[in-house]
Backbone as a chain_set.jsonl record, in Angstrom:
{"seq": "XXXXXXXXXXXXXXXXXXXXXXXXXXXXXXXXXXXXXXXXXXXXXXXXXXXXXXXXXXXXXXXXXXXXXXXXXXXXXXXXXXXXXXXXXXXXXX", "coords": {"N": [[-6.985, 34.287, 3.859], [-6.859, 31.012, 4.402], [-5.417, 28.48, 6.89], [-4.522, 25.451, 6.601], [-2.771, 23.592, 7.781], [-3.321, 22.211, 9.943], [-4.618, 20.309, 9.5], [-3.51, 18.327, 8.308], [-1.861, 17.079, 10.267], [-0.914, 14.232, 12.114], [-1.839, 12.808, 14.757], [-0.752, 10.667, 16.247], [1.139, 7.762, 15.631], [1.784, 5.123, 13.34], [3.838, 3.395, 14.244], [3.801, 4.341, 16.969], [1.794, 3.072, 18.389], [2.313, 0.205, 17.626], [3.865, 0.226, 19.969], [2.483, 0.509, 21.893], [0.305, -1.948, 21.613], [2.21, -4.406, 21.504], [3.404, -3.858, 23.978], [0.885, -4.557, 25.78], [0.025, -6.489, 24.412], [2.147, -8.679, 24.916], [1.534, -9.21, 27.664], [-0.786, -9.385, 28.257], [-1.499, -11.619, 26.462], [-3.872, -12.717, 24.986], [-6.344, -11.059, 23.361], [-9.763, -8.941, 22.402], [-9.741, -6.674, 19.665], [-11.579, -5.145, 19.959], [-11.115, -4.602, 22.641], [-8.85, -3.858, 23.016], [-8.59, -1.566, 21.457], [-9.976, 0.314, 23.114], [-9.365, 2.645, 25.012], [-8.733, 4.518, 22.729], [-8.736, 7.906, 21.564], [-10.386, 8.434, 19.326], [-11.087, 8.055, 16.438], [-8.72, 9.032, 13.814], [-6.889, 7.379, 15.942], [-7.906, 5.173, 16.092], [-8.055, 4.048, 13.888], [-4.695, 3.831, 13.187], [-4.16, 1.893, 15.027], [-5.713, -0.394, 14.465], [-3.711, -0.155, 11.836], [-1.593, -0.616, 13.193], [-1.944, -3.664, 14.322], [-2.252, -4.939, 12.158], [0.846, -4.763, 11.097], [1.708, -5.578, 13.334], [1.098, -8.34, 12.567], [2.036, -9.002, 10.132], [4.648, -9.152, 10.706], [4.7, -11.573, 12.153], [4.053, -11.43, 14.361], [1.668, -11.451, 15.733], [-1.556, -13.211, 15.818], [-4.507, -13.776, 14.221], [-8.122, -14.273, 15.478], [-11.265, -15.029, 14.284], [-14.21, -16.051, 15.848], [-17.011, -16.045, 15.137], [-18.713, -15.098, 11.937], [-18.371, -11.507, 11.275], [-18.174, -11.207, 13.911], [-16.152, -10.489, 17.234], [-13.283, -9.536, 16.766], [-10.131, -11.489, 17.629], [-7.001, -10.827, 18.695], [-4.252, -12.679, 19.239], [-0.966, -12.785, 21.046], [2.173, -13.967, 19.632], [4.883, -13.924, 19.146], [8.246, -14.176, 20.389], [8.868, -12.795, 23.454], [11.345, -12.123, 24.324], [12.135, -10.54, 21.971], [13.614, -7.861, 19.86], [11.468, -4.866, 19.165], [12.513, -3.053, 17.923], [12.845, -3.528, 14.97], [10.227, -3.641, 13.734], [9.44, -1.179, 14.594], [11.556, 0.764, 12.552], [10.717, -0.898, 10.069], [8.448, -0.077, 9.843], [8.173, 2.695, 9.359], [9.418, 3.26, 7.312]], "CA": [[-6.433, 32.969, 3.633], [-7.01, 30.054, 5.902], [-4.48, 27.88, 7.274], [-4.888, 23.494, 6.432], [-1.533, 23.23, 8.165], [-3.509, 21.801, 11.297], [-5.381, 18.959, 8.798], [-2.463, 17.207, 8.305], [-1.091, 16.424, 11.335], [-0.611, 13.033, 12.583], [-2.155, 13.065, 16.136], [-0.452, 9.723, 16.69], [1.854, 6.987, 14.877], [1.842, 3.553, 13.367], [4.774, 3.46, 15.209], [3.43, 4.793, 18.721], [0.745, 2.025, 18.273], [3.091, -0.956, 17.524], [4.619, 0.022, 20.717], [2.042, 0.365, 23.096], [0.25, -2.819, 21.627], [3.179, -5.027, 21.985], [3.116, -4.174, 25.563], [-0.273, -4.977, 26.191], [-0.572, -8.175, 23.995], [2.915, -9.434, 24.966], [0.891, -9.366, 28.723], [-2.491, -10.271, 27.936], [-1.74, -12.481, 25.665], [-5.038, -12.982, 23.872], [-7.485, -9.673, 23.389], [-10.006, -8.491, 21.429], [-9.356, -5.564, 18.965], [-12.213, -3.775, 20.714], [-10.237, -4.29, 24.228], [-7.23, -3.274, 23.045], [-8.976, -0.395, 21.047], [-11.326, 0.89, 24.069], [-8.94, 3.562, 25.49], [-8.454, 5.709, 21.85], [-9.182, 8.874, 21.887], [-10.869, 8.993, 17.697], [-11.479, 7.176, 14.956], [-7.792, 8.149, 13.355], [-6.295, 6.673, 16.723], [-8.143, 3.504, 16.258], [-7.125, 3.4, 12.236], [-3.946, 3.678, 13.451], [-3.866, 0.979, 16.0], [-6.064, -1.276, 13.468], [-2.563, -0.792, 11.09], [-0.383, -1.502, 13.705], [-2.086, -4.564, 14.265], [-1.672, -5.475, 10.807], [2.252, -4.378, 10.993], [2.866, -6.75, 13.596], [0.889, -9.75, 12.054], [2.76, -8.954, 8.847], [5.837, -9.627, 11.22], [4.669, -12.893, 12.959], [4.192, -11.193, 16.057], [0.743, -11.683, 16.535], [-2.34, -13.945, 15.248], [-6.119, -13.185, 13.947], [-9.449, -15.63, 15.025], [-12.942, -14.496, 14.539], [-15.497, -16.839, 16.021], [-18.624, -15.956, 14.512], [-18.659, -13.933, 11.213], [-18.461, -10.301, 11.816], [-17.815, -11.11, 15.368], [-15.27, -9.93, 17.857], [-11.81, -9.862, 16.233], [-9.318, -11.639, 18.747], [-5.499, -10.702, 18.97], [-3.143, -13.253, 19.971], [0.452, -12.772, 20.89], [2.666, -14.925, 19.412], [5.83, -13.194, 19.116], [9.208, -14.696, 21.389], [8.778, -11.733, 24.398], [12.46, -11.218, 23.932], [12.606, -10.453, 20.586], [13.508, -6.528, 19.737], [10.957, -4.601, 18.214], [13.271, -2.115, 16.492], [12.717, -3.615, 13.789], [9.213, -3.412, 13.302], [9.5, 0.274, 13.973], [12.195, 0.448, 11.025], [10.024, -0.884, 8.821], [7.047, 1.143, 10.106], [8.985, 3.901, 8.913], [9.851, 3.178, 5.634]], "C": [[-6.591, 32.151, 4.923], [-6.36, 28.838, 5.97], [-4.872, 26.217, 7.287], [-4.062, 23.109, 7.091], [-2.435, 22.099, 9.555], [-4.466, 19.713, 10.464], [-4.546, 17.999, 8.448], [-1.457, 16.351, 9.207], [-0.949, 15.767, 12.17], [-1.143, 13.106, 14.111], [-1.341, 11.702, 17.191], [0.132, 8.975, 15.57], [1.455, 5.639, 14.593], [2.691, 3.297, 14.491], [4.753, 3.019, 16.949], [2.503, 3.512, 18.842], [1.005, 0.906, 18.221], [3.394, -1.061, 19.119], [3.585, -0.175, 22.02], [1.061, -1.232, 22.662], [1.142, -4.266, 21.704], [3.447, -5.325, 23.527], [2.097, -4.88, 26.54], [-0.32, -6.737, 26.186], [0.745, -9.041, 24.839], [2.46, -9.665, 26.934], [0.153, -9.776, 28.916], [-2.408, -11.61, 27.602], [-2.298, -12.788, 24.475], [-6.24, -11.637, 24.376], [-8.371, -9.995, 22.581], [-9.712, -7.461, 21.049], [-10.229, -4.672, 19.663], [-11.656, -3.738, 22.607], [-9.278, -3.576, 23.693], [-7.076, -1.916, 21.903], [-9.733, 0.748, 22.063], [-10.905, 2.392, 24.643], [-8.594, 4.676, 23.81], [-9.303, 6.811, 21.838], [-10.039, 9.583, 20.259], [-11.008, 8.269, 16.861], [-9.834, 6.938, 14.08], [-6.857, 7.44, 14.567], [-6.454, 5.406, 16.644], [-7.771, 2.868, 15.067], [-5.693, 3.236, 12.456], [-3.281, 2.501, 14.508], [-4.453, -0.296, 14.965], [-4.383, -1.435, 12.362], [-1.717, -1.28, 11.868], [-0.289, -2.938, 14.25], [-1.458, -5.499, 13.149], [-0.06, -5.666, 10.807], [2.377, -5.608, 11.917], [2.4, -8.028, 13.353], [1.548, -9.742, 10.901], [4.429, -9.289, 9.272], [5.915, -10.804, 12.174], [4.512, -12.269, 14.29], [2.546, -11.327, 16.626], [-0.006, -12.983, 15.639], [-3.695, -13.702, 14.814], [-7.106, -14.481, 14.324], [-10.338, -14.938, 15.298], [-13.714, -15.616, 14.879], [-16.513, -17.233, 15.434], [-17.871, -14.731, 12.92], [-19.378, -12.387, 11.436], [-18.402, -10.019, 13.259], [-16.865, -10.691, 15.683], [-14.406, -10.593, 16.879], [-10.78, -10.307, 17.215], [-7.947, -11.74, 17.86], [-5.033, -11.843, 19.429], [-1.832, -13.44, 19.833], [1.348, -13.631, 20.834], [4.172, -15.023, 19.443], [7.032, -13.717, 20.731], [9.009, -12.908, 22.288], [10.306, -10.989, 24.494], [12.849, -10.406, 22.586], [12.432, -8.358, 20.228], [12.593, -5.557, 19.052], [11.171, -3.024, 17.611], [13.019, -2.376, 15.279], [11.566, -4.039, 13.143], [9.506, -1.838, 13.044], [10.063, 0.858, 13.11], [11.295, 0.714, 10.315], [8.545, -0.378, 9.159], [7.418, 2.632, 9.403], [8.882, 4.22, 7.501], [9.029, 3.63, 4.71]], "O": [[-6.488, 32.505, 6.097], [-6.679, 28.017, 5.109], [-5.642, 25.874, 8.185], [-4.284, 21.92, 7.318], [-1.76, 21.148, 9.951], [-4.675, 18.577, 10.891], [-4.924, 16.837, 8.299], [-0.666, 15.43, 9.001], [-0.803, 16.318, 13.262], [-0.337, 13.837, 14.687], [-1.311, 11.685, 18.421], [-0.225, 9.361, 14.457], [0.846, 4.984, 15.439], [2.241, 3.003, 15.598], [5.217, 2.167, 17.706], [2.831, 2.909, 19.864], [0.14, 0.169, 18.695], [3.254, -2.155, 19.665], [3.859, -0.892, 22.982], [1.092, -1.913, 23.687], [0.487, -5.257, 22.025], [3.625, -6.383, 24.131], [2.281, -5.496, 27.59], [-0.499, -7.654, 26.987], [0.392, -10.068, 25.418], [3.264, -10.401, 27.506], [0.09, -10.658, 29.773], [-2.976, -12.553, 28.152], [-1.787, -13.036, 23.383], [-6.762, -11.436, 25.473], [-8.252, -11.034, 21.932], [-9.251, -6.796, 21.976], [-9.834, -3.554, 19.991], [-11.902, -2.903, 23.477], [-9.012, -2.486, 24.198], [-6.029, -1.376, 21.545], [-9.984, 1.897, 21.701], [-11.765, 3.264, 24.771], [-8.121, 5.773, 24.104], [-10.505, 6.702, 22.077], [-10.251, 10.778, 20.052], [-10.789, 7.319, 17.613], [-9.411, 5.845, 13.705], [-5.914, 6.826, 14.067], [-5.618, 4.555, 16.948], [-7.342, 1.722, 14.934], [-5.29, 2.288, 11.782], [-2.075, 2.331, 14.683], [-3.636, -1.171, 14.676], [-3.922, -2.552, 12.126], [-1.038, -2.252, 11.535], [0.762, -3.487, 14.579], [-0.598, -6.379, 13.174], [0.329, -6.792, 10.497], [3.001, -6.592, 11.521], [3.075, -8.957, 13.797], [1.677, -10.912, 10.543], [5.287, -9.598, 8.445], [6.902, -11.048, 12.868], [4.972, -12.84, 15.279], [2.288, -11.3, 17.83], [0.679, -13.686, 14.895], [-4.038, -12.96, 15.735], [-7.011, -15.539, 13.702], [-10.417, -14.255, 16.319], [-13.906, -16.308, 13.879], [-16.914, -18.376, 15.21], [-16.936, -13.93, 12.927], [-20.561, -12.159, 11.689], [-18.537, -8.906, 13.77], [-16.192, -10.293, 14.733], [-14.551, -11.681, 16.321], [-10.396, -9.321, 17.844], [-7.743, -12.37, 16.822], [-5.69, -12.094, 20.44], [-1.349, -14.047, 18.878], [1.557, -14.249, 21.879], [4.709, -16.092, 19.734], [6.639, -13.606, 21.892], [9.039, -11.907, 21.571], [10.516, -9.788, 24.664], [13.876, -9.748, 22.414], [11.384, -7.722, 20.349], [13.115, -5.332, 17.96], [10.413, -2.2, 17.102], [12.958, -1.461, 14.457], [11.655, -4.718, 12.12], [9.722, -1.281, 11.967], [9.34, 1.687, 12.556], [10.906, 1.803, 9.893], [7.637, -0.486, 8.335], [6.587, 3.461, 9.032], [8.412, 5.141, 6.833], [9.343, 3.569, 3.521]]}, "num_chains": 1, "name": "protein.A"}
């Protein structure tokens, strides 16, 4: 018998990904998705950072502009810098 237990296991979070992009953008400012993708370590690290993008434009915290079609994807942080983001992770959860 051979063990799948290792195929299922999360190497990283929406979550973890909300949090360290938040830091970044709420610094930067304005990225692209391939800056603020460049340090992952895989493909699901970067699907995972691609949703947590999503998660916090689905919470006003950031913005999307493409330039050119199929061009760079730019980030921009829009989000009040005080504002808690407990409650993204919450509803990251859910």
């Amino acid at each position: 018998m051979v063990s799948t237990a290792h195929l299922h296991m999360p190497l990283t979070s929406v979550r973890e990904q909300v949090d360290i992009l938040s830091g970044r953008l709420a610094r930067l400012r304005r990225a692209t998705f391939r800056q603020l993708s460049s340090d992952c370590g895989g493909t699901y690290e970067i699907v995972a950072r691609f949703l947590a993008v999503l998660e916090l434009y689905r919470n006003g915290r950031v913005s999307f502009d493409q330039i050119a079609p199929l061009g760079d994807l730019y980030v921009s942080w829009v989000a009040d810098d005080q504002r808690d983001d407990r409650a993204i992770n919450e509803k990251v959860d859910e």
